[in-house]
C-alpha positions as CSV (number, residue, x, y, z in Angstrom):
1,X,28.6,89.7,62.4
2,X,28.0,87.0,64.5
3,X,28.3,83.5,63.6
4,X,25.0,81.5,62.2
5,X,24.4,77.9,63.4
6,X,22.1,76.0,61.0
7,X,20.7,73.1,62.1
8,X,18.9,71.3,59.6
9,X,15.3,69.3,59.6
10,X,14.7,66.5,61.5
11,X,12.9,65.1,58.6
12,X,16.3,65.4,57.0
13,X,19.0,63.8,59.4
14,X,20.4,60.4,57.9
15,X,18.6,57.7,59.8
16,X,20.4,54.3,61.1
17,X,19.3,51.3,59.5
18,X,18.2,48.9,62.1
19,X,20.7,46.4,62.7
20,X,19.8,42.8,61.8
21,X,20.4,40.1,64.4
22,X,21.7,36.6,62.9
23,X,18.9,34.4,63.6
24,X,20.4,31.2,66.5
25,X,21.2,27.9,65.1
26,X,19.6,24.6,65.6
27,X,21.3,22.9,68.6
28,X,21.1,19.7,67.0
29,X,20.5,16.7,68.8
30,X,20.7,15.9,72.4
31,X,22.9,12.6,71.8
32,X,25.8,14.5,69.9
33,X,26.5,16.9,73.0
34,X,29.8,15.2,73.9
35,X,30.4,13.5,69.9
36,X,33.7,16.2,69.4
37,X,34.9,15.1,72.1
38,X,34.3,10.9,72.1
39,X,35.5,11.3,69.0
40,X,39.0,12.3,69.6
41,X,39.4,8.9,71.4
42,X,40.8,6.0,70.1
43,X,37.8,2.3,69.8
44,X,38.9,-0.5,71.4
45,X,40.6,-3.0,69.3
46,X,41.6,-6.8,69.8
47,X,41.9,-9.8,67.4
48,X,42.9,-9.3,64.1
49,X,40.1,-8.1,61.5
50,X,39.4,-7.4,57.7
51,X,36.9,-5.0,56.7
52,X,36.0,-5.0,52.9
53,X,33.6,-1.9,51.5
54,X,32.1,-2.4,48.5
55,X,30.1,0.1,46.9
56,X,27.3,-1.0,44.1
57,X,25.6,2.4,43.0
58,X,25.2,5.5,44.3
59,X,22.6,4.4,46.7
60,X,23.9,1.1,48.1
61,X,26.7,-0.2,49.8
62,X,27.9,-3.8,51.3
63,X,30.8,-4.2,53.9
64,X,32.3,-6.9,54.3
65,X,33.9,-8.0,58.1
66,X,35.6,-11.0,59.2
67,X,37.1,-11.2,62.9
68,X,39.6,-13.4,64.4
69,X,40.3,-13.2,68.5
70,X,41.7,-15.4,70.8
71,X,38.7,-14.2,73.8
72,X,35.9,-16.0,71.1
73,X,35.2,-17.6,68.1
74,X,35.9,-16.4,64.6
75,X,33.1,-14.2,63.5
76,X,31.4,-12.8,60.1
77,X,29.2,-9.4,59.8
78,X,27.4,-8.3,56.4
79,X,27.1,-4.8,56.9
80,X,24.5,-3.3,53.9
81,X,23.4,0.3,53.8
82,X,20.8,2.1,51.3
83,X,21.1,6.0,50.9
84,X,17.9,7.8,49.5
85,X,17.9,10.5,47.2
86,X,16.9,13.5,49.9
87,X,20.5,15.1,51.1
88,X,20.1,17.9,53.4
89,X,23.7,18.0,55.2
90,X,27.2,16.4,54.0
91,X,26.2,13.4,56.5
92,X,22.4,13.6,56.3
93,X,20.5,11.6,53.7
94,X,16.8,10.7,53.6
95,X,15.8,8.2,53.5
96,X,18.6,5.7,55.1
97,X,18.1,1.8,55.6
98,X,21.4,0.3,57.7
99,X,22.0,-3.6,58.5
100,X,24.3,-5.7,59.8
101,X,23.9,-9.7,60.6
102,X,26.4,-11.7,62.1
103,X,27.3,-15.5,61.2
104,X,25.1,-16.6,63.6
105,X,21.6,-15.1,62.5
106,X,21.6,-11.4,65.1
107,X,20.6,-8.5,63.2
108,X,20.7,-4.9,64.1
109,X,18.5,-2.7,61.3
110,X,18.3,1.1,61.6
111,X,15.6,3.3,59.6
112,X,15.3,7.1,59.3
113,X,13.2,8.8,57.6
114,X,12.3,12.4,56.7
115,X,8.2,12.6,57.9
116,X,8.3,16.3,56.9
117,X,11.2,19.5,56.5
118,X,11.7,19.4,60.3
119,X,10.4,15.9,61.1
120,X,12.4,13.3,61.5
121,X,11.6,9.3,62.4
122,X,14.1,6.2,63.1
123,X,13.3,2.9,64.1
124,X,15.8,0.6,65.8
125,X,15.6,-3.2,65.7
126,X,17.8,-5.8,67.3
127,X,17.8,-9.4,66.8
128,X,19.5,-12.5,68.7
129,X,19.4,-15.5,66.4
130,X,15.2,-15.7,66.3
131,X,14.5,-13.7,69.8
132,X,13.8,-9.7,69.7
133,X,16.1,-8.0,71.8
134,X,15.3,-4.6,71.1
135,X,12.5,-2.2,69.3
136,X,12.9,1.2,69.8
137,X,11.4,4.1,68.2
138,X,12.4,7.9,67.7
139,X,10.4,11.0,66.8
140,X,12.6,14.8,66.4
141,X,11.2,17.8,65.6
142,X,13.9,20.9,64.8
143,X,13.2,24.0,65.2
144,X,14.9,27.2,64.1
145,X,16.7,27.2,67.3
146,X,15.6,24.4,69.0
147,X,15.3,20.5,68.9
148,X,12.9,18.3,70.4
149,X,13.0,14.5,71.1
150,X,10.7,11.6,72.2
151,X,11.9,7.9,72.0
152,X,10.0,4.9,73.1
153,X,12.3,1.9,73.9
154,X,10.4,-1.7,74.0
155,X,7.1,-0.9,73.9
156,X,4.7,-3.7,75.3
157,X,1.3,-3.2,76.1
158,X,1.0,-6.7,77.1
159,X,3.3,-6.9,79.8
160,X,2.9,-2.9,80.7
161,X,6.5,-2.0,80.8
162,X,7.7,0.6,78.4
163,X,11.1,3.1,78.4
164,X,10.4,6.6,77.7
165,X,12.9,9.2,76.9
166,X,12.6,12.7,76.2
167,X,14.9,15.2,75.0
168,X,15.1,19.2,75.0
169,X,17.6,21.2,73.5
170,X,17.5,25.4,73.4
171,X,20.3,27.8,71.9
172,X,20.0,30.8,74.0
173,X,22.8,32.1,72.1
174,X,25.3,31.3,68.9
175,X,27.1,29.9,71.8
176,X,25.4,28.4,74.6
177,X,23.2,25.5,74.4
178,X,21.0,24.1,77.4
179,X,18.4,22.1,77.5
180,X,17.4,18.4,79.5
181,X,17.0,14.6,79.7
182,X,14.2,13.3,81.1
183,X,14.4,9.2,81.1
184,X,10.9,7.4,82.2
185,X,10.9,3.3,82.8
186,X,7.7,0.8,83.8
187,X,7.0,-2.4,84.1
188,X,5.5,-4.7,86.5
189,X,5.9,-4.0,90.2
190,X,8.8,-1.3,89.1
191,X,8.0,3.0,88.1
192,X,10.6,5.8,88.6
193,X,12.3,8.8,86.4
194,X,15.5,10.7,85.9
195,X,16.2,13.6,85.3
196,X,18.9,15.4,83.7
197,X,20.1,19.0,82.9
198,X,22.4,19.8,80.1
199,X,24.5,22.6,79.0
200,X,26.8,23.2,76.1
201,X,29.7,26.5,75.4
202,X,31.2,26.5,72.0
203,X,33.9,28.7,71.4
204,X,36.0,28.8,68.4
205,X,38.6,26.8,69.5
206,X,37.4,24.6,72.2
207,X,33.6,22.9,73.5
208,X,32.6,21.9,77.0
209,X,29.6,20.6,77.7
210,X,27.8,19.4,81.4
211,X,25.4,16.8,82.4
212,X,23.8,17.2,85.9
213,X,21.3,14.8,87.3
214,X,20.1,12.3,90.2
215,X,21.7,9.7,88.2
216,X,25.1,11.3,88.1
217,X,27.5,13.5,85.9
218,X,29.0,13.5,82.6
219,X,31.3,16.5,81.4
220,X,33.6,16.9,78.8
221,X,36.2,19.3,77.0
222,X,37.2,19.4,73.5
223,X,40.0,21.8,72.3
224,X,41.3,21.9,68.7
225,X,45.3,23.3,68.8
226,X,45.5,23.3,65.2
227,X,44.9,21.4,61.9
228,X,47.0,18.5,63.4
229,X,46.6,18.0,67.4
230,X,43.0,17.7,69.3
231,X,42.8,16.6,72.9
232,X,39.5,16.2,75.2
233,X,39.1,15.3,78.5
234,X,36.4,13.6,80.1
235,X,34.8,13.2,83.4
236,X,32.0,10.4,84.3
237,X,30.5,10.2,88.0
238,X,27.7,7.3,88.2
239,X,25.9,7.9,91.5
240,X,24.2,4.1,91.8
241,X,26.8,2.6,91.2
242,X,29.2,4.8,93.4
243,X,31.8,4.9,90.6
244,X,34.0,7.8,89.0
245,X,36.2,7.6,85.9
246,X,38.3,10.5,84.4
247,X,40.0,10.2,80.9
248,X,42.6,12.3,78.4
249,X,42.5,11.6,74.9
250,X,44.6,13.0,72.2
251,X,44.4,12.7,68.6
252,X,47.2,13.6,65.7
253,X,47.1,14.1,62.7
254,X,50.1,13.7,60.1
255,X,48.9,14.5,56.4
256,X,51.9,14.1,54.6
257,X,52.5,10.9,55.8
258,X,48.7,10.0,55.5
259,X,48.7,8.8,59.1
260,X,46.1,9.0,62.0
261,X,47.4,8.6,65.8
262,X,44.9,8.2,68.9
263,X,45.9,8.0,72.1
264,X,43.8,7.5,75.9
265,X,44.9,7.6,79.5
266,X,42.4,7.3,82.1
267,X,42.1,7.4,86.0
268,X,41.8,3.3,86.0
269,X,45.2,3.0,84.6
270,X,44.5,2.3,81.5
271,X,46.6,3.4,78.7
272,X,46.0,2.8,74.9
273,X,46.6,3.8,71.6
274,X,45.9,3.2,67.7
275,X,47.3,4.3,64.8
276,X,46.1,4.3,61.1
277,X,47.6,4.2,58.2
278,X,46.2,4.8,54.5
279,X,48.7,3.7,51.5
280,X,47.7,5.7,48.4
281,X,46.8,4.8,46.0
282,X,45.3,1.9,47.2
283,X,42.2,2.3,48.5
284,X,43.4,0.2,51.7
285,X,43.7,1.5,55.6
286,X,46.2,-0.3,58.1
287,X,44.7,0.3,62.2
288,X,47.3,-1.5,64.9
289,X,46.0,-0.9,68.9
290,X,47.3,-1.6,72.0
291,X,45.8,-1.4,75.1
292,X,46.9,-2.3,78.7
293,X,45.6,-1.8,82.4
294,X,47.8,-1.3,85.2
295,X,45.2,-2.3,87.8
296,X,43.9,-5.5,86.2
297,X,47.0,-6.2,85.1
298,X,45.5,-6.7,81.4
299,X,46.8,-6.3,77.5
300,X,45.3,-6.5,74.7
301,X,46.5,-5.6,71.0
302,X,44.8,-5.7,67.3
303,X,45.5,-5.2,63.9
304,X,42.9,-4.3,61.0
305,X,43.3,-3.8,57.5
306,X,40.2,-2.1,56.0
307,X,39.8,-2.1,51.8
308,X,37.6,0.1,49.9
């Protein structure tokens, strides 16, 4: 007897459930390309200052800032923000009124709004004393994997000047990002228009990211080691005015001694650093910097102690 092969019915081979492709993520917006990385550096700091947080309800909040520096006069800011009751991300709230005024009468007021699901406004107002600096306003639409951007800065219809920006952002992947900048100015006797491309790689460890255009180049890196220790490197080229700036930055972390350390060193020779420290459990942060330039021959220090 030979042996029989049975081969059974197509209709009744097991069939491979198609496999479902995770849809791409929003980019999000154009200015946060290089915010990992920015934000591993430490802010400038000179004078000595006191920051005071006060929060009223669950909606409103007041700060508090009074600044002492030997390079000006003794200033004051009021800082007051309102938070809606719309929440879509951890730091995403609709609507969201921010101001700050100084002691002498400037006011900078921010406004966003949530138009509809995917559209989002803000308005931008700045004030010196009685004279308007600046009006700008921002329209962004966000796709499912894509994010769309049109600002008007200054707006006169008078005068005929206007700035124009425009911003593009497309995931082609989970990972990469690209997208463009395209920046349009006018006014009286004066027309032109940059452009810039973009691109951003995120791995799971590290980010780099690359703007190209007539204007010139910005690129940075951003690598997390660990829990504790991020770096990020930056590179600036500015074609008009014939200038190029590289900087490292570094930025530690030590939880058990509730302490925050920053630290810069850039192609100008410029070196500077600031560390923070909280002191649980007071609600009360301690910031000293120092920063000094080897080319100017320049130092400056500060010291900061933020409650609330």
């Amino acid at each position: 007897m030979g042996n029989t092969l049975g081969l059974a019915p197509l209709g009744t081979l097991p069939r491979r459930s198609p496999r479902r492709e995770e849809p791409l993520p929003n980019p999000g917006s154009f200015d946060e390309l290089h915010r990992l990385c920015k934000d591993v550096f430490p802010s400038q700091m000179e004078g000595v200052k006191l920051i005071v947080n006060k929060v009223l309800s669950s909606h409103f909040q007041v700060a508090h800032t009074v600044h002492m520096s030997a390079l000006g006069l003794p200033g004051y800011h009021l800082h007051a923000a309102y938070a809606g009751d719309w929440q879509l991300s951890p730091t995403e709230v609709f609507p969201t009124v921010v101001g700050d005024m100084d002691s002498s009468g400037s006011l900078n007021a921010q406004v966003l709004l949530l138009l509809a699901e995917r559209l989002r406004a803000k308005a931008v107002f700045q004030t010196q004393q009685a004279k308007f600096l600046t009006w700008q306003f921002d329209g962004e639409y966000r796709g499912d994997d894509y994010t769309a951007t049109l600002t008007l800065g200054n707006p006169d219809l008078i005068g005929e000047s206007v700035i124009m920006v425009a911003h593009f952002l497309q995931s082609l992947t989970h990972r990469l990002v690209l997208g463009g900048e395209l920046v349009y100015h006018r006014r009286p006797g004066e027309e032109g228009a940059i452009l810039t491309l973009a691109g951003k790689y995120s791995a799971v460890h590290w980010v780099a990211t690359l703007n190209v255009g007539s204007g010139g180049a910005h690129a940075s890196y951003y690598h997390r080691a660990n829990e504790q220790v991020q770096v990020g490197v930056e590179f600036e080229a500015n074609t008009r005015l014939q200038d190029t700036t590289f900087s490292f930055g570094y930025h530690l972390t030590l939880p058990q001694a509730n302490m925050v350390f920053r630290g810069l060193v850039d192609s100008n020779w410029c070196v500077g650093a600031v560390l923070e420290k909280k002191l649980p459990p007071l609600p009360v942060t301690l910031a000293l910097g120092a920063f000094l330039n080897h080319w100017r021959n320049r130092f400056h220090c500060g010291f900061s102690i933020t409650v609330g």
